[in-house]
N, CA, C and O of each residue as an XYZ file, in Angstrom:
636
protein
N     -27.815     72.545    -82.140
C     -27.419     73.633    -82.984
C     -28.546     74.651    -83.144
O     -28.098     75.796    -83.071
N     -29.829     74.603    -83.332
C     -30.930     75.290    -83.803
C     -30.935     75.897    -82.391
O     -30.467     77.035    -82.438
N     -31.343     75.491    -81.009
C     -31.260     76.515    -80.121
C     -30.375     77.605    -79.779
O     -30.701     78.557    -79.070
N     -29.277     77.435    -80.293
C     -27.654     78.466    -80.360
C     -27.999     79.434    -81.026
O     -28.062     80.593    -80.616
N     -28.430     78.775    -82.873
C     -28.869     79.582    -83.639
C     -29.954     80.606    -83.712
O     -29.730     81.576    -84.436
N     -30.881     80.557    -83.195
C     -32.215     81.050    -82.413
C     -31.431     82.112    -81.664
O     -31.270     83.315    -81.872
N     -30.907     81.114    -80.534
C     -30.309     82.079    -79.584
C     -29.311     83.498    -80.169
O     -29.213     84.517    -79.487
N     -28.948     83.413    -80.889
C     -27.183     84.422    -81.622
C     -28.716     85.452    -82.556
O     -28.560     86.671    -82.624
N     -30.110     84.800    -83.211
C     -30.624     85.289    -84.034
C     -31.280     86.727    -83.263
O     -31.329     87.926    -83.537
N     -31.830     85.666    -81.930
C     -32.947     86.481    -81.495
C     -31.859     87.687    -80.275
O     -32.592     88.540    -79.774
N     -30.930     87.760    -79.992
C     -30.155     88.399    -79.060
C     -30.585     89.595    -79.182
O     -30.635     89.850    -80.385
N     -31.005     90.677    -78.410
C     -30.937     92.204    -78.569
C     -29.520     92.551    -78.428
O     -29.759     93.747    -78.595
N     -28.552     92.536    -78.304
C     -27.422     93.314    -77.842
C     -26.447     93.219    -78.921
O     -25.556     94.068    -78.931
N     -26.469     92.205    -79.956
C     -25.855     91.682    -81.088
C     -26.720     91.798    -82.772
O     -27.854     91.413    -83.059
N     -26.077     92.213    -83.318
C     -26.537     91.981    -84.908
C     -26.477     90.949    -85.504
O     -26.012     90.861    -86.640
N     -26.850     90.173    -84.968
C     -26.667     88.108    -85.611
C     -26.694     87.700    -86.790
O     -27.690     88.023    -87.436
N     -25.904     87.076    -87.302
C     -26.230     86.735    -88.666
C     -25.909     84.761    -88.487
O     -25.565     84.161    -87.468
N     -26.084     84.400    -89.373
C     -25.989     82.937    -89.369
C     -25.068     82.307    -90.633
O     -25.842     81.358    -90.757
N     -24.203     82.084    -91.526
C     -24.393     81.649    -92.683
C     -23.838     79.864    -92.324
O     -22.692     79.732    -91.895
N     -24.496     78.906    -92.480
C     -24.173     77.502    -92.504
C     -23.557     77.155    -93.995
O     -24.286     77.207    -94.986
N     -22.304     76.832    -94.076
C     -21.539     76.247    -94.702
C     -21.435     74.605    -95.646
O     -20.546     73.825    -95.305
N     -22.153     74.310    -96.509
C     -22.103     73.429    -97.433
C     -20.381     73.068    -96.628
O     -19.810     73.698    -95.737
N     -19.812     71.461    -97.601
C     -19.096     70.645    -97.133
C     -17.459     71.794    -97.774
O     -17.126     71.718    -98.957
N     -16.855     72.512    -97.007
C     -16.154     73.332    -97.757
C     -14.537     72.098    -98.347
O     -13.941     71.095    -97.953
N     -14.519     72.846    -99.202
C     -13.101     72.170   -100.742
C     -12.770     73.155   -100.826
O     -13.349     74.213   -100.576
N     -11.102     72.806   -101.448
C     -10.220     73.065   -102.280
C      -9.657     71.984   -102.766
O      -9.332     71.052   -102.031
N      -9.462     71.977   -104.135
C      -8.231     70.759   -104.543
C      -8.024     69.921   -103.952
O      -8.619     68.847   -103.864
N      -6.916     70.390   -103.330
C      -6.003     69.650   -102.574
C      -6.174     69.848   -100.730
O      -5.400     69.898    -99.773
N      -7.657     69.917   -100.949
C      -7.963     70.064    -99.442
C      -9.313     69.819    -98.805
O     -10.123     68.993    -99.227
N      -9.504     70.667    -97.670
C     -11.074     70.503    -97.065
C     -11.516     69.455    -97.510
O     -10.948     68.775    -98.366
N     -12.418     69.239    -97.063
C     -13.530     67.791    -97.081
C     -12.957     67.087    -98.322
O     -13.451     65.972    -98.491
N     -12.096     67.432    -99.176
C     -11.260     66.234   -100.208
C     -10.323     65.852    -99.292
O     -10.305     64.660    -98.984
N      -9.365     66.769    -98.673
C      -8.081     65.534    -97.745
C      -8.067     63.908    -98.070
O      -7.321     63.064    -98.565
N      -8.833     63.974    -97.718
C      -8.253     61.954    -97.012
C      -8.630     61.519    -98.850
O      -7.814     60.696    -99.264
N      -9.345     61.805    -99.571
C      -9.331     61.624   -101.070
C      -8.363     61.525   -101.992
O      -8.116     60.647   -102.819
N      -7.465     63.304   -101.547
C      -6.218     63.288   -102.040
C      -5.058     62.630   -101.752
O      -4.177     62.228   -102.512
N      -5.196     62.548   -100.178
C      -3.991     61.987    -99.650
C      -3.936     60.514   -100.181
O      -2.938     60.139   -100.796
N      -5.059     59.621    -99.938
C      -5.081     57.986   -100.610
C      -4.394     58.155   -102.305
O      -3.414     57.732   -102.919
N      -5.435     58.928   -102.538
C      -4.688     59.026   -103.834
C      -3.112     59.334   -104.498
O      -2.573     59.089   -105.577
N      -2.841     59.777   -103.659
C      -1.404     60.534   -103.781
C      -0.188     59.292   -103.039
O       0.922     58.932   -103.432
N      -1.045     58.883   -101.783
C       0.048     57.850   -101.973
C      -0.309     55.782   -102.530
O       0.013     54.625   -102.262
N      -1.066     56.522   -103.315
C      -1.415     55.473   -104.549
C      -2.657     54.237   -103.949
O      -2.818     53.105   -104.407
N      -3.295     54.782   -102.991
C      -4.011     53.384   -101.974
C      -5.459     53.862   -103.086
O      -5.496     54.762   -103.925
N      -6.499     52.907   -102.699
C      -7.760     52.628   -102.896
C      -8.076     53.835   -102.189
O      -7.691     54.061   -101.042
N      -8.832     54.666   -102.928
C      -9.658     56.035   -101.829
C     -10.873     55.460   -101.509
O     -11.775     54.968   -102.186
N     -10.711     55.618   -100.412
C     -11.953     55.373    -99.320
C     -13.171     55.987    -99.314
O     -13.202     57.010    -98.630
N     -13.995     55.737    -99.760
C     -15.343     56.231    -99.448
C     -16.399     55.519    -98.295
O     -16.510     54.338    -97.966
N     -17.120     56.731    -97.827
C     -17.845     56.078    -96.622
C     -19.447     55.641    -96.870
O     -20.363     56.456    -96.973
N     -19.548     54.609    -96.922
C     -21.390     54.023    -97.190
C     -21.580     53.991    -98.727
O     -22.508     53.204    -98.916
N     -21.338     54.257    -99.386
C     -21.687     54.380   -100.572
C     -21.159     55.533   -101.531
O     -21.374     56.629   -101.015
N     -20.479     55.628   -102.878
C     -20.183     55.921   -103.948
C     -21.445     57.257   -104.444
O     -21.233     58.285   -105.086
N     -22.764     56.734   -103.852
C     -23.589     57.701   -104.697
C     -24.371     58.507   -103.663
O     -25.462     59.057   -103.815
N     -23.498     58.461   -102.448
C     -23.906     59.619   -101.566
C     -23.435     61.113   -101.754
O     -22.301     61.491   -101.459
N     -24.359     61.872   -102.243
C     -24.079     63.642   -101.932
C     -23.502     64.315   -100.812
O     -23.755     64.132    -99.622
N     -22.531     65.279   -101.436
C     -22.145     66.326   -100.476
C     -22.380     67.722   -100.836
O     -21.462     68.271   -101.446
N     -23.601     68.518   -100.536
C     -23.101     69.651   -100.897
C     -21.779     70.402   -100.627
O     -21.175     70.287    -99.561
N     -21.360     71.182   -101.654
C     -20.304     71.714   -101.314
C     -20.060     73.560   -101.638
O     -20.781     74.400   -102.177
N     -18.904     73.612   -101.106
C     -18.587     75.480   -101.454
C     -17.272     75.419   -101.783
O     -16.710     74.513   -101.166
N     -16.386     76.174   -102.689
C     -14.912     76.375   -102.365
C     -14.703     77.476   -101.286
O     -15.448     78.448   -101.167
N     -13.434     77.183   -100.384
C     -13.226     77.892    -99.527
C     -13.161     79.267   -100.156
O     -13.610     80.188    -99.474
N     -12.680     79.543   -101.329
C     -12.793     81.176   -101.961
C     -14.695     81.665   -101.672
O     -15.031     82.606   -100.953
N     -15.611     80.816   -102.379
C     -16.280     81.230   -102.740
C     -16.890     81.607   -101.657
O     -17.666     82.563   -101.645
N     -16.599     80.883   -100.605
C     -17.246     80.578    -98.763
C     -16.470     82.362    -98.210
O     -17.255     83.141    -97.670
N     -15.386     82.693    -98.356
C     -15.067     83.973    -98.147
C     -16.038     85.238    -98.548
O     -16.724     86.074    -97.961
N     -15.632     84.826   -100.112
C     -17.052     85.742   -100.688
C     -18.505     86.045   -100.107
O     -19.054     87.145   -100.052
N     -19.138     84.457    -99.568
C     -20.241     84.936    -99.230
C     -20.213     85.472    -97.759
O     -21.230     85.974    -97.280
N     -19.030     85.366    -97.026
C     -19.007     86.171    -95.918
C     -18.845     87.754    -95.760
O     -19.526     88.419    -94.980
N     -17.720     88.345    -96.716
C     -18.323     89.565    -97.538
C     -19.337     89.890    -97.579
O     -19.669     90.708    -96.721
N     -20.236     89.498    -98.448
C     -21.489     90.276    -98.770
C     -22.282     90.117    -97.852
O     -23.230     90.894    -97.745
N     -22.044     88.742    -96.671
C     -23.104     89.186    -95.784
C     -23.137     90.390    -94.974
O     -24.110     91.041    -94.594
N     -21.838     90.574    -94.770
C     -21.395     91.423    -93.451
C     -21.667     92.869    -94.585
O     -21.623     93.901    -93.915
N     -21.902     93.129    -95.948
C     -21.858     94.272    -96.494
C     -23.107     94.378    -96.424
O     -23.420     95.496    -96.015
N     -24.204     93.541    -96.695
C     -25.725     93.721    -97.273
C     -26.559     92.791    -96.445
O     -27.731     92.783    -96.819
N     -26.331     92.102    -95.555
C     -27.220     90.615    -95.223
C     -27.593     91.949    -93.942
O     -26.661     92.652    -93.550
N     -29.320     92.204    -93.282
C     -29.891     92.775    -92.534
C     -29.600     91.483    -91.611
O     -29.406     90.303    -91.903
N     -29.650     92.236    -90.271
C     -28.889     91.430    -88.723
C     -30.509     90.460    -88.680
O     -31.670     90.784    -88.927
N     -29.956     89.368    -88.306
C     -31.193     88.600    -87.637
C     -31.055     87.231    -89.356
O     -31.951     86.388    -89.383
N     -30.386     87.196    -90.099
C     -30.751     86.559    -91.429
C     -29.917     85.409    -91.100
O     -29.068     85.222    -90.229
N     -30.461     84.595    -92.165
C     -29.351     83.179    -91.809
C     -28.946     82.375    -93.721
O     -29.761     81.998    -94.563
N     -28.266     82.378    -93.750
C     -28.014     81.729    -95.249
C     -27.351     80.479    -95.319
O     -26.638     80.196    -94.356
N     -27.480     79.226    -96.767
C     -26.935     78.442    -96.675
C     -26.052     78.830    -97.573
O     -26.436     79.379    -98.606
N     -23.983     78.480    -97.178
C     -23.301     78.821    -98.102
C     -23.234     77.404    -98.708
O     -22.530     76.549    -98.170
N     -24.127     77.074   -100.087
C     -23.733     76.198   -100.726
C     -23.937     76.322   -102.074
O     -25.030     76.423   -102.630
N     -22.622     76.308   -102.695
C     -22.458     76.652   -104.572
C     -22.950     75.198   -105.130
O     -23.562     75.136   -106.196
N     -22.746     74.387   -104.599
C     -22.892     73.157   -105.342
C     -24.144     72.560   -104.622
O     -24.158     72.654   -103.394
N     -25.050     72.041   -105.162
C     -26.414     71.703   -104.568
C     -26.149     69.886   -103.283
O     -26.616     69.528   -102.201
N     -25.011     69.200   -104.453
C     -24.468     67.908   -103.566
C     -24.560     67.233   -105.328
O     -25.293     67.237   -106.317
N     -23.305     66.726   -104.850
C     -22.242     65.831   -105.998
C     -21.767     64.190   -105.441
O     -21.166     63.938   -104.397
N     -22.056     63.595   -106.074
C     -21.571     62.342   -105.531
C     -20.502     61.876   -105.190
O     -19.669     61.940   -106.094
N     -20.098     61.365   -104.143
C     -19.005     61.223   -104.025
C     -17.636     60.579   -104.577
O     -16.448     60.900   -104.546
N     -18.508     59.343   -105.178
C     -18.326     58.577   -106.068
C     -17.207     59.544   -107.122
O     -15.981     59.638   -107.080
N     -18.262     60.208   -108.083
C     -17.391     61.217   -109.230
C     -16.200     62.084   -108.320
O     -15.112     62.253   -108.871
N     -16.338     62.451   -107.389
C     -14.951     62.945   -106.832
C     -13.727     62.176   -106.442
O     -12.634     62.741   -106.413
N     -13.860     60.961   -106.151
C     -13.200     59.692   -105.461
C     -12.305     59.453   -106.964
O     -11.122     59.694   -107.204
N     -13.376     58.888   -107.837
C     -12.944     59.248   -109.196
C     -11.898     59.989   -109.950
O     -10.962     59.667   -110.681
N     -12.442     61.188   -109.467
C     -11.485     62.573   -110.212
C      -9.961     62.624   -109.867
O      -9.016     62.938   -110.590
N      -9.997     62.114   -108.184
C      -8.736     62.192   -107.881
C      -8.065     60.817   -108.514
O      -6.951     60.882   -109.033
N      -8.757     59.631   -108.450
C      -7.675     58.258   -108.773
C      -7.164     58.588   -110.421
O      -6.053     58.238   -110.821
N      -7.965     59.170   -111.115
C      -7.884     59.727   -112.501
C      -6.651     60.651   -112.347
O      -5.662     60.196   -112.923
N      -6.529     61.398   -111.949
C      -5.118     62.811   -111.793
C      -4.036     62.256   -110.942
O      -3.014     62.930   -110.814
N      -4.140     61.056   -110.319
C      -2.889     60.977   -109.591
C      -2.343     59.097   -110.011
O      -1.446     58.445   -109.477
N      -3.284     58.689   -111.120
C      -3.008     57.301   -111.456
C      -3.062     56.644   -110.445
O      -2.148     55.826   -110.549
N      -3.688     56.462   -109.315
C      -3.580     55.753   -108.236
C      -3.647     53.757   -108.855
O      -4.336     53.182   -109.697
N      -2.882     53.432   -108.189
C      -2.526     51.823   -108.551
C      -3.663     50.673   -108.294
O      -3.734     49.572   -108.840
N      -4.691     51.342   -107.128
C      -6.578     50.892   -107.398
C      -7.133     52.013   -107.462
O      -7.200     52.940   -106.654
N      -7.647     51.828   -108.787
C      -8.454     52.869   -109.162
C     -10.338     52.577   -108.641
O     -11.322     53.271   -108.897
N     -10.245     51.507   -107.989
C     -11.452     51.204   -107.697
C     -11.793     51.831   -106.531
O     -10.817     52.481   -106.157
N     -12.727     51.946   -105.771
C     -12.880     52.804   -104.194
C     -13.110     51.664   -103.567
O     -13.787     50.794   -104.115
N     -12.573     51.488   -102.298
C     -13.206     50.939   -101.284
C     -14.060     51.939   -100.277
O     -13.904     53.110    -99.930
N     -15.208     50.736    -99.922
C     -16.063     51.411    -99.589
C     -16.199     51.133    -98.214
O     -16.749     50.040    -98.082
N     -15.938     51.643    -97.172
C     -15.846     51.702    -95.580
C     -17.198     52.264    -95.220
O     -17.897     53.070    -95.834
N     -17.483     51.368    -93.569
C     -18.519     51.575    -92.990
C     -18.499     52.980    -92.531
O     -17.602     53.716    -92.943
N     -19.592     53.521    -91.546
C     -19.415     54.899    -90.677
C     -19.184     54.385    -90.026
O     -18.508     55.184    -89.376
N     -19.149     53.272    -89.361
C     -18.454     52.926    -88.031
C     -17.275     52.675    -87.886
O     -16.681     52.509    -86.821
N     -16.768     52.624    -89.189
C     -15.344     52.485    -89.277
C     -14.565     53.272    -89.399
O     -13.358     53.099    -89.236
N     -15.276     54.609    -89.808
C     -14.575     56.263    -90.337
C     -14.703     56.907    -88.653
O     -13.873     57.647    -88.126
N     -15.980     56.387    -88.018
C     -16.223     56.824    -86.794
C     -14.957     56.795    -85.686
O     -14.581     57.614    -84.848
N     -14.421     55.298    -86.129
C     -13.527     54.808    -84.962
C     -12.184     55.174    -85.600
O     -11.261     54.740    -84.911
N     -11.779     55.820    -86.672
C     -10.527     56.406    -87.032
C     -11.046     57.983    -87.095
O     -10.120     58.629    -87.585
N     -11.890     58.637    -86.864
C     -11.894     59.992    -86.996
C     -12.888     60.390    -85.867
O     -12.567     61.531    -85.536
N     -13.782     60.038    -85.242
C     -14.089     60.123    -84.133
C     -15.926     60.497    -84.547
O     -16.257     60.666    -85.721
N     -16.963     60.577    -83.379
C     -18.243     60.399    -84.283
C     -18.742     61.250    -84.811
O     -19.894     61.177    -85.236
N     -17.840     62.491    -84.939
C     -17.989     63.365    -86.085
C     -18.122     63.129    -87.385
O     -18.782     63.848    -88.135
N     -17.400     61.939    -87.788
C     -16.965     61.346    -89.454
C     -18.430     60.685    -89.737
O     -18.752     60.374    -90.883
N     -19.116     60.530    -88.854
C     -20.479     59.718    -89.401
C     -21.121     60.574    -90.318
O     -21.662     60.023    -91.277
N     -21.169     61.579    -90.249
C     -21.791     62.596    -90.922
C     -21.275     62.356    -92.746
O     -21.853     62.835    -93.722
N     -20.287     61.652    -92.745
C     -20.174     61.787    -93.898
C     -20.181     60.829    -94.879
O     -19.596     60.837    -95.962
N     -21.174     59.688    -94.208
C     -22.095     59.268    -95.200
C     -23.593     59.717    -94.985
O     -24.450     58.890    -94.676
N     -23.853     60.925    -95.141
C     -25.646     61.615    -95.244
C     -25.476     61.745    -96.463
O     -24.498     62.307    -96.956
N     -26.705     61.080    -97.296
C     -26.753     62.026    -98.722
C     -27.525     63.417    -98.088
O     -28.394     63.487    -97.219
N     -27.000     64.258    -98.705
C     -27.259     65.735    -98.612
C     -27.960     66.756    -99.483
O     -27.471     66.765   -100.613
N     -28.793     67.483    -99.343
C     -28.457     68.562   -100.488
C     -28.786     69.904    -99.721
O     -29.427     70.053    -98.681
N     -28.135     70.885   -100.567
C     -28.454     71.995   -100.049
C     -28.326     73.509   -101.145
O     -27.460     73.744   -101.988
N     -29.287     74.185   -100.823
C     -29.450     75.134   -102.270
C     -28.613     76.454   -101.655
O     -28.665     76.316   -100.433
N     -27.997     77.456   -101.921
C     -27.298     78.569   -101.983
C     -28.189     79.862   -102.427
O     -27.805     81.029   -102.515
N     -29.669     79.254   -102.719
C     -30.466     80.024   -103.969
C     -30.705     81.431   -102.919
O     -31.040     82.505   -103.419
N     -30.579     81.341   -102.036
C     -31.069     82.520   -100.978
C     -30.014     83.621   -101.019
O     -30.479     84.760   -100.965
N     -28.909     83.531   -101.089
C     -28.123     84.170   -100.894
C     -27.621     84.642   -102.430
O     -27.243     85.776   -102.722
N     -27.701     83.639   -103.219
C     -27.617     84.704   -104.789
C     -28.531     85.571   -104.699
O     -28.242     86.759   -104.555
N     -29.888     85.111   -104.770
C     -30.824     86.303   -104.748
C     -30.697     87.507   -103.627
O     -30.636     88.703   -103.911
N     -30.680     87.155   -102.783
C     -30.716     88.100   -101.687
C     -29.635     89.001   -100.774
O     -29.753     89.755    -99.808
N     -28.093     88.340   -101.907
C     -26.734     89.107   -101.636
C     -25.842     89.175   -103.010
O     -24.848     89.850   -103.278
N     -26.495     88.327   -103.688
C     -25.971     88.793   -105.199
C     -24.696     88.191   -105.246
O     -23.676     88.651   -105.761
N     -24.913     86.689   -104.426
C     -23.608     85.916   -104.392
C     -23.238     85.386   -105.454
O     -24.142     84.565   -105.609
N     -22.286     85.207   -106.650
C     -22.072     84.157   -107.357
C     -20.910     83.420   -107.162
O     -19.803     83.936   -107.010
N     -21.147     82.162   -107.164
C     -19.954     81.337   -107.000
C     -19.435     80.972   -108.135
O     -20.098     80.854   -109.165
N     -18.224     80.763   -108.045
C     -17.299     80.564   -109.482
C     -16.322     78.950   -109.724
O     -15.631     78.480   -110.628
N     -16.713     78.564   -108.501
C     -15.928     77.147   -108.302
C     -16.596     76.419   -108.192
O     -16.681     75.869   -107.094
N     -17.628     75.926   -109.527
C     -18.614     75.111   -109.590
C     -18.417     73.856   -110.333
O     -19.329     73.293   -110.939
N     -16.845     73.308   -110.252
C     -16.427     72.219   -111.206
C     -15.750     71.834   -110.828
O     -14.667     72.095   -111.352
N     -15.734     71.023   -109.789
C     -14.533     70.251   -108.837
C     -13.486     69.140   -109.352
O     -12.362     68.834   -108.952
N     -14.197     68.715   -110.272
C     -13.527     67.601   -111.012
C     -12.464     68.149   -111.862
O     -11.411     67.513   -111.895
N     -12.576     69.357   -112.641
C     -11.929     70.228   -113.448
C     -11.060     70.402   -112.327
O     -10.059     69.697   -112.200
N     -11.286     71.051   -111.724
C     -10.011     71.582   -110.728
C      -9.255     70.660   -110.182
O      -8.169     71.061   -109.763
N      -9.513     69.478   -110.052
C      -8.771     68.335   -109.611
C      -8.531     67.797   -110.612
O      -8.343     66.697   -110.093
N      -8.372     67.620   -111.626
C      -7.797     67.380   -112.968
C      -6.500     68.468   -113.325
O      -5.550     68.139   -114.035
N      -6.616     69.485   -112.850
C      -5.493     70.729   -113.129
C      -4.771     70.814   -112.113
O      -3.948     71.728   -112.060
N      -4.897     69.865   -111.022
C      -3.785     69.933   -109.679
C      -2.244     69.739   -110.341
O      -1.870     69.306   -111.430
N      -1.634     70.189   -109.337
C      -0.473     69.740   -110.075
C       0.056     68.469   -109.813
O       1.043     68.071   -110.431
């Protein structure tokens, strides 16, 4: 990835910009899916490696937004991290949903990466990294604010 990125930065012929994307959510979506869906049809939600692994995250609104302001104000050659949420455990999200949908185990099971690997392919490993990642560049330096900084709230108000 970093040589691509380099590459798209340093191009003469292009105005490059970069912004890398925290774990993007909605509700009832992005990187929650397989959260909601267990939950919804009442199973144990699955978590991968551990309960108190971080994800930073963005809502897909807020992830729009900061594409806006880059393309209005971000000088060519810049690179930003879009992340509103620094990384939340997964645990409290796994949570949020068995809480709003009464799921019938409210407990999580906790699955290997090799096991998320071999039902989602070795892309899914990635999602047991604890993570973090700051957004602080792009408030300051595009005057981003994010507004979907309470995931649990919002998954509490699903319908």
């Amino acid at each position: 990835m970093v040589p691509h990125l380099q590459r798209i930065l340093a191009a003469p012929e292009i105005d490059g910009m970069v912004i890398h994307p925290a774990m993007v959510y909605e509700p009832d979506g992005g990187v929650f899916y397989r959260f909601a869906r267990d939950a919804l049809e009442g199973e144990a939600i699955r978590v991968v490696e551990s309960e108190s692994v971080r994800w930073p995250l963005v809502h897909n609104e807020d992830l729009a937004k900061l594409y806006i302001l880059a393309l209005e104000r971000a000088p060519a050659g810049s690179s930003y991290l879009g992340a509103a949420i620094e990384g939340v455990c997964v645990g409290r999200i796994a949570r949020a949903y068995a809480k709003r949908f009464g799921t019938q185990h409210p407990d999580r099971q906790i699955i290997s990466s090799d096991a998320i690997a071999a039902e989602l392919g070795e892309w899914a490993r990635g999602l047991a990294l604890d993570q973090r990642l700051s957004g602080a560049k792009a408030r300051r330096e595009l005057g981003w604010r994010p507004e979907h900084l309470d995931p649990e709230r919002e998954i509490a108000l699903l319908p």
